[in-house]
Each structure stands twice: as C-alpha cells, then as structure tokens.
C-alpha positions in Angstrom: 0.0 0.0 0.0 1.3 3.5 -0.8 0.4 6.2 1.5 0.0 9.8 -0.2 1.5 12.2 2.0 0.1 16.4 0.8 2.0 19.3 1.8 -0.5 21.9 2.6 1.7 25.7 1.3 -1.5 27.3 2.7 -0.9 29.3 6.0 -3.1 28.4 9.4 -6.2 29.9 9.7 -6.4 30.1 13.1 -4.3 32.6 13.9 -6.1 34.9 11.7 -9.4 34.0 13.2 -7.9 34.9 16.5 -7.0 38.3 15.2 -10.4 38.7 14.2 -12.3 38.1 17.3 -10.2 40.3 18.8 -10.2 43.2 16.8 -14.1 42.5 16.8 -14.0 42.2 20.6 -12.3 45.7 20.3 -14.3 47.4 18.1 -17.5 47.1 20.2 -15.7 47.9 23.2 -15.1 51.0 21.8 -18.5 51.7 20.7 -19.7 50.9 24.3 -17.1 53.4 25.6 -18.1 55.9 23.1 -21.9 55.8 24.4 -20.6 56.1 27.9 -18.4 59.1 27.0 -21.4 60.8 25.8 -23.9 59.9 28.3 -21.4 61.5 30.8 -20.9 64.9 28.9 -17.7 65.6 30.6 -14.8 67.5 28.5 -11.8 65.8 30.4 -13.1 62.5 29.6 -14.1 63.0 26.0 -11.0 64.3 25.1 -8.5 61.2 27.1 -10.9 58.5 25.2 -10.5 60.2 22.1 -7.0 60.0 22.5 -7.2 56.6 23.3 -9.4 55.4 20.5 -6.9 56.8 17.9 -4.0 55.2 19.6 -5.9 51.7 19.4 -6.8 52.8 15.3 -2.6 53.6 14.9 -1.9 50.1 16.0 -4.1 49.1 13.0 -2.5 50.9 10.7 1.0 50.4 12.3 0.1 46.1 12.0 -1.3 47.4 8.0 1.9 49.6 7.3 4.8 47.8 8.9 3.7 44.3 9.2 5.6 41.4 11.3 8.2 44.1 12.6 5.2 46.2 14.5 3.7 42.9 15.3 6.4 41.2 16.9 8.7 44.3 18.2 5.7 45.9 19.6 3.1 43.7 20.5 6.1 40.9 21.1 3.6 38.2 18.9 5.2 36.3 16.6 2.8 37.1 13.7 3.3 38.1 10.4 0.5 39.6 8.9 1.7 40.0 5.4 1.1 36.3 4.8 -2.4 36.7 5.3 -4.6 38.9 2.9 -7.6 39.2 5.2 -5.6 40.4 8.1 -3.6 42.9 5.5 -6.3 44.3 4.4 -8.9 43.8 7.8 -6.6 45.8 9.3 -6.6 49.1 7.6 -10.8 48.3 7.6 -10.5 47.9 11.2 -8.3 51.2 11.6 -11.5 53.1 9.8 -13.8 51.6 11.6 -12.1 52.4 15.3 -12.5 55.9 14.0 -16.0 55.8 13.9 -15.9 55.0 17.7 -14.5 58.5 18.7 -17.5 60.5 20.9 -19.2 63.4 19.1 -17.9 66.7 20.6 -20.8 69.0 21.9 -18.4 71.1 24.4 
C-alpha cells in the first residue's frame, strides 16, 4: 500500500481567526465606551478617550503599514500579517472603523 502524504503551502487559519475576534472584541468595546463618554458629557473625559481610541486605530494601521516588525517588536507576537490577505487588508478596515468609535464633541 502506498500512503499519499500532501504538503499543505497554505498558511493556518487560526491565527487569523484569533485576530479577528479580537479586533471585533475591540471594536465594540469602543463603541460601548463611546456611548458612555457621551452619556457623561464631561470635557476631560471625551478628550482622554478620544486619544485613546486613535491610539488603538494607529496600532491598525501600524500592523497594516509595517507588518511582522510592529507585530512582533511591539506587540512581542510572533505574527506576520503579510502572509495573510484578510488580516492585511482587515486591518486598515479595522483602523476606519475604530475611527468611527470617537465620541461626538458637543463642548
């Protein structure tokens, strides 16, 4: 009997599902925070989360510009998002969409 042995070149998946999750898991954490900024209507506070939602949208584009040197100097996670399309491109998506988390300014 011969046994056929097959070399998948594909990459895991699971890492990139991971990434997912988590940058979904982020993204509606920042919508709650948004609605909690507002709700409180207080000027200190809108302006340190608004800082803090475009920091977590920079990491985006800092994993969509520089890749596995952001990922793994930064974050220390040996990932390289390059190899993976979706997380290439989810990220710069991801980076817009953070943006739409900031809280309105009525000050």
């Amino acid at each position: 009997m011969s046994q056929q042995v097959e070399l998948s070149l594909s990459a895991p998946m699971l890492p990139v599902l991971y990434y997912f999750i988590a940058s979904i898991a982020v993204f509606f954490l920042l919508l709650i925070g948004k609605l909690k900024v507002n709700r409180l209507r207080k000027y200190p506070l809108f302006i340190a989360y608004t800082l803090f939602v475009i920091a977590i949208a920079a990491i985006q584009i800092n994993v969509f510009a520089n890749g596995y040197e952001f990922v793994r100097g930064f974050l220390h996670i040996d990932f390289d998002p390059w190899r993976y399309d979706s997380v290439y491109w989810g990220s710069l998506i991801f980076a817009m969409l953070y943006l739409l988390a900031m809280p309105r300014n009525r000050y």
